[in-house]
ZAMARGU-4260 file (C-alpha; in steps of 0.2 Angstrom, whole numbers, plus 5000, padded with zeros to 4 digits):
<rodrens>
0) 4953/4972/5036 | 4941/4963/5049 | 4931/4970/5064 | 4933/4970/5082 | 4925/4953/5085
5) 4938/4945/5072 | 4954/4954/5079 | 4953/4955/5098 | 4958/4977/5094 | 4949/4990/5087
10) 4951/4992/5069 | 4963/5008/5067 | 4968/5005/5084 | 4985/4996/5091 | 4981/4980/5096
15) 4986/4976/5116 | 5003/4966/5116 | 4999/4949/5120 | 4986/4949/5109 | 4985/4933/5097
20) 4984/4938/5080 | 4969/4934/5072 | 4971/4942/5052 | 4980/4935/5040 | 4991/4951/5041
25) 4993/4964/5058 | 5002/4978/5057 | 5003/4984/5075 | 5009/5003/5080 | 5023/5001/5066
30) 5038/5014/5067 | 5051/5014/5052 | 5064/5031/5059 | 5079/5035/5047 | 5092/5045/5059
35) 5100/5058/5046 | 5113/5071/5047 | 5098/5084/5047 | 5087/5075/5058 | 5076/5058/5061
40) 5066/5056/5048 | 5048/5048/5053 | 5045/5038/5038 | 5031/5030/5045 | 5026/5033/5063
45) 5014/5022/5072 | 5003/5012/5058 | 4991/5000/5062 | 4980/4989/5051 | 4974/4971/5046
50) 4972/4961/5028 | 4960/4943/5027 | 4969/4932/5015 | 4956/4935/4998 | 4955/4954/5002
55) 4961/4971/4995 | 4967/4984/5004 | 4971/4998/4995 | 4985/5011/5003 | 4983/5030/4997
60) 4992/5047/4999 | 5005/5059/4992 | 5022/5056/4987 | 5033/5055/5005 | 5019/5050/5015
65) 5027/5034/5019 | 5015/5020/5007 | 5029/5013/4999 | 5041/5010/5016 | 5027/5002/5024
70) 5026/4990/5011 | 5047/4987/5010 | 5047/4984/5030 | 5034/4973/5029 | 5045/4963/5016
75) 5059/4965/5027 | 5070/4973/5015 | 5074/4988/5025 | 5085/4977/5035 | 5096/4969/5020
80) 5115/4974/5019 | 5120/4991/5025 | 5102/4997/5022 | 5098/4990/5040 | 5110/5001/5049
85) 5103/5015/5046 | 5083/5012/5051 | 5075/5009/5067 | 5062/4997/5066 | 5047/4994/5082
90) 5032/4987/5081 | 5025/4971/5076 | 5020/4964/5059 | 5012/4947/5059 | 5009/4939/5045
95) 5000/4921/5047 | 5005/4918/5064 | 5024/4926/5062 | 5033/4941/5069 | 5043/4948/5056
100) 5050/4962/5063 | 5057/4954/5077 | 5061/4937/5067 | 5079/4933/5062 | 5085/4939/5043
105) 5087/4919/5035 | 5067/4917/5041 | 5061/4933/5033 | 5072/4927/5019 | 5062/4912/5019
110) 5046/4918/5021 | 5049/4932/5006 | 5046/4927/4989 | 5034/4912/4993 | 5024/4917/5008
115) 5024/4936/5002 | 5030/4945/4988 | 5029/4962/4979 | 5026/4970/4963 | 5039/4984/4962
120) 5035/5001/4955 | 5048/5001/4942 | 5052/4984/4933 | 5066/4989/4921 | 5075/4994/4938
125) 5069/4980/4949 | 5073/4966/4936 | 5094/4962/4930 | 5097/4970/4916 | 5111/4955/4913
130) 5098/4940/4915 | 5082/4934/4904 | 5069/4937/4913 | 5065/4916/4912 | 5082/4914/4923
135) 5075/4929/4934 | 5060/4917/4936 | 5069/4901/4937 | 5081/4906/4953 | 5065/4913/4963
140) 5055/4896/4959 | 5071/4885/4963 | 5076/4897/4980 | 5061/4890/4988 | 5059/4873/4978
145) 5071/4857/4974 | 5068/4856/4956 | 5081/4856/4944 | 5082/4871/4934 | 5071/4862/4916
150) 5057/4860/4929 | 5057/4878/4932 | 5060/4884/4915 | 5041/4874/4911 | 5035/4883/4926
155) 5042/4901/4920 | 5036/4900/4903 | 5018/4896/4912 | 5018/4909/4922 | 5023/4919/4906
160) 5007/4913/4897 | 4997/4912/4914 | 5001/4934/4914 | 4997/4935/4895 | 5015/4934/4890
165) 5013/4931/4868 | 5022/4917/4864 | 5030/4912/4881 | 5041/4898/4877 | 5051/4910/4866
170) 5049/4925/4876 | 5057/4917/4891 | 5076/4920/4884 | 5073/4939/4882 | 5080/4952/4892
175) 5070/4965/4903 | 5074/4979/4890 | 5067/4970/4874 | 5050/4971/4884 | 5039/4984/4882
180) 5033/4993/4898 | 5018/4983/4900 | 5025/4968/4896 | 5039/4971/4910 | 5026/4973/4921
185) 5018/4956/4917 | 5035/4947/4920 | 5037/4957/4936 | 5020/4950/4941 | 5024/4932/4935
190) 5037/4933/4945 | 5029/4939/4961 | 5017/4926/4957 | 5026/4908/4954 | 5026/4903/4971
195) 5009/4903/4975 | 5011/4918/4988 | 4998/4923/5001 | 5001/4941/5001 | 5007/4953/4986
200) 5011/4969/4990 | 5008/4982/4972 | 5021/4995/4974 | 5011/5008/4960 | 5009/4993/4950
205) 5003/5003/4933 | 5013/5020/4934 | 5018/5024/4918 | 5009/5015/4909 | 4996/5020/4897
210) 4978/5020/4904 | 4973/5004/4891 | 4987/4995/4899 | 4984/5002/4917 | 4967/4992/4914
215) 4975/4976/4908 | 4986/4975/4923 | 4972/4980/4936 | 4961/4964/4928 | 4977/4953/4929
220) 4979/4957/4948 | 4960/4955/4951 | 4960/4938/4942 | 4975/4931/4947 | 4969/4935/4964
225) 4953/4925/4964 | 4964/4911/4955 | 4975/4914/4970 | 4967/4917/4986 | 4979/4930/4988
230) 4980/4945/4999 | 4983/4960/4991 | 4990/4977/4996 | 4989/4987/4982 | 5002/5004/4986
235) 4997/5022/4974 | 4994/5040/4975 | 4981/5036/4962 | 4962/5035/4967 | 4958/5029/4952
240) 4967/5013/4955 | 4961/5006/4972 | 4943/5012/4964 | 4943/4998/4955 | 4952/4985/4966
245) 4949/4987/4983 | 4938/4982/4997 | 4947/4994/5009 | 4955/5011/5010 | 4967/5017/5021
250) 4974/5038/5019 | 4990/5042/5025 | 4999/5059/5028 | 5014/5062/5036 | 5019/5046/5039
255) 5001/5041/5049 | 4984/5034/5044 | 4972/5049/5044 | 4956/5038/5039 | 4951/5021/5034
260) 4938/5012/5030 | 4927/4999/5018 | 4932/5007/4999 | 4916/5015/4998 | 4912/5022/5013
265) 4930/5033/5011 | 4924/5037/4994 | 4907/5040/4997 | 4905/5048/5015 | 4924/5054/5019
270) 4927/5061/5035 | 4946/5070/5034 | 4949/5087/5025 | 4963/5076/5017 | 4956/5063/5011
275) 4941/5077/5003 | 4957/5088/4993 | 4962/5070/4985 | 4946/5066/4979 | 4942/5084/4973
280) 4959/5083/4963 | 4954/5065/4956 | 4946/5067/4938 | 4930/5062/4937 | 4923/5053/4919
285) 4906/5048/4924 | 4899/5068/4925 | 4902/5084/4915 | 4916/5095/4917 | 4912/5111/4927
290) 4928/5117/4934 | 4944/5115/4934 | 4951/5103/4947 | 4956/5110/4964 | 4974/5103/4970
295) 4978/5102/4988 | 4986/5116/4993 | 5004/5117/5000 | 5016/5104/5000 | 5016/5086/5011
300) 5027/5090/5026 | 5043/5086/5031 | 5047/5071/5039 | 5059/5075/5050 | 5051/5090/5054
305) 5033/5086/5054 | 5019/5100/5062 | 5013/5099/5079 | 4996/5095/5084 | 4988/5089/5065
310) 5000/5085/5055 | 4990/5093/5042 | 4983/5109/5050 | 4995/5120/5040 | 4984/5113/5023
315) 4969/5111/5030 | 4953/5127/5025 | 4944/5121/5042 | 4959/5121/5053 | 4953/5135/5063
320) 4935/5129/5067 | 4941/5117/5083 | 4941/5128/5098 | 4955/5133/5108 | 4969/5129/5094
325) 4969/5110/5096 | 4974/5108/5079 | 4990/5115/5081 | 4992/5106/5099 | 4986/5089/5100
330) 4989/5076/5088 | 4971/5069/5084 | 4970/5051/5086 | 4959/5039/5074 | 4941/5038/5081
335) 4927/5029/5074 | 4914/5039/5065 | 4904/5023/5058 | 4905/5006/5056 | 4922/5000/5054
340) 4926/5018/5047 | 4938/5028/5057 | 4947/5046/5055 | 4959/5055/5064 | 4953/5073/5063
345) 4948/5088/5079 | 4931/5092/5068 | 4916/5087/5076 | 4905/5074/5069 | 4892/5088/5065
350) 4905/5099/5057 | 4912/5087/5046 | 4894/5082/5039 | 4890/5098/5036 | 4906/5104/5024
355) 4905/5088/5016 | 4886/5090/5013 | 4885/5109/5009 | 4903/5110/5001 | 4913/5096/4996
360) 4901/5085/4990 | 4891/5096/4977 | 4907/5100/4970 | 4914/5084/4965
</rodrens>
């Protein structure tokens, strides 16, 4: 994420249409609607955000909030096949210069898989169960290169050992299911990663995996990042995670950012009830434990009918501190509370210091 001097907008804010894209990538007032039977369903609804090439930005929230469709409209794959009749799409997402929402299907496709490209959360699904995982490989080098396919078999089997693949060249003729989990999700980033991309998208890159191999995979990304000069966008529900990888945070809830910022302002001096219940429902290893940990109460809304006012007012303890109900009647917008860290919530300034000082923080 960059500043207001970089971007021409305010960071959190839309920026003005005309505006020359200065990040690497600029998500601008995106919209991803699914029109349903029951209802339109507001996957995400109105995001905005920027990435510098060599950055981390780490995207957070519960289970529907709306993560992991952010990450497939940037990709373009919400518009693949049937799948594209059933979404409407507004906004803009420039990556390098290049509209991609309003850009033509064969220039995303060309675009995808070598100037951006995306771990998935599950490899055994997201890899052919009837191809090695070295052809798997071999076709995504040779769709954006005019090698023959021995050339790309030497590159697969380096990107194998590049990964930390054992025994590459023999490896490459395997199938996905004679991988472990772990390994799967090696080849998955091999793959992502043999054609050099400028931004990879990790979809819950280390979910079910065991926490030694949650580790391996988190040091791959960060060194085949700095090898790279990649940006990254690193999708979880898990604090844990973007902890240990990213320069930024951004919260969602209900298909919105509720607050973003520089990694350790939003973990350190957080300014949204929201973003206070993840952390106090985040294990904690580097203190004693006092209390059992205290879960968000209620359940993420529904997307199709999602609250009025703030979206989370019918979770929130401090809901009923804002005067005159404007919880439940005006949608708050994302203000600034320090540098380059913004939040969307009715509290005051002075409230929200105070219950994090005398309530939140000495509990966690």
């Amino acid at each position: 994420m960059t500043d207001l001097s970089k971007t021409g907008a305010a960071v959190g804010e839309p920026a003005r249409a005309g505006d020359s894209p200065k990040a690497f990538l600029d998500v601008r007032d995106l919209k991803v609607h699914f029109p349903t039977d029951d209802g339109l369903v507001k996957s995400v609804d109105g995001l905005s955000f920027q990435l510098e090439k060599g950055k981390t930005l780490g995207i957070v929230g519960e289970s529907g909030s709306g993560k992991s469709v952010t990450s497939l409209a940037i990709m373009g794959l919400h518009r693949l096949g049937n799948r594209g009749k059933n979404v409407r799409m507004s906004g803009e997402i420039w990556l390098d210069g290049t509209e991609l929402v309003s850009a033509r299907e064969d220039e995303v496709r060309r675009l995808r898989g070598r100037n951006m490209a995306m771990i998935f959360q599950d490899p055994l699904s997201a890899m052919h169960p009837y191809y090695t995982v070295g052809n798997q490989i071999v076709e995504a080098y040779r769709v954006h290169h005019d090698v023959d396919k021995k050339t790309a078999r030497r590159r697969a089997v380096e990107m194998l050992d590049r990964v930390g693949i054992p025994e590459p060249d023999k490896r490459v003729d395997n199938y996905p299911h004679e991988f472990s989990g772990g390994m799967r999700q090696r080849a998955m980033i091999a793959m992502s990663l043999v054609n050099n991309p400028e931004l990879l998208i990790a979809d819950e890159p280390t979910t079910a995996l065991d926490v030694t191999v949650q580790a391996q995979i988190l040091d791959l990304i960060r060194d085949l990042q700095k090898e790279f000069g990649s940006a990254v966008i690193v999708i979880t529900h898990d604090l844990g995670v973007v902890a240990e990888l990213a320069d930024d945070l951004l919260v969602m809830y209900g298909g919105r950012c509720i607050e973003r910022g520089p990694a350790d302002k939003v973990f350190y001096e957080p300014r949204h009830p929201y973003t206070w219940g993840l952390l106090g429902s985040m294990p904690r290893l580097d203190r004693d434990l006092q209390d059992r940990l205290v879960p968000v109460k209620g359940s993420p809304p529904s997307l199709i009918n999602v609250p009025s006012g703030c979206a989370f007012n019918p979770r929130c303890p401090y809901a009923d501190l804002p005067k005159d109900n404007v919880t439940r009647t005006v949608r708050p917008e994302l203000t600034e509370v320090g540098g380059r860290h913004w939040a969307a919530c009715h509290l005051s300034e002075e409230q929200r210091e105070r219950i994090w000082t005398e309530e939140i923080a000495p509990k966690l």
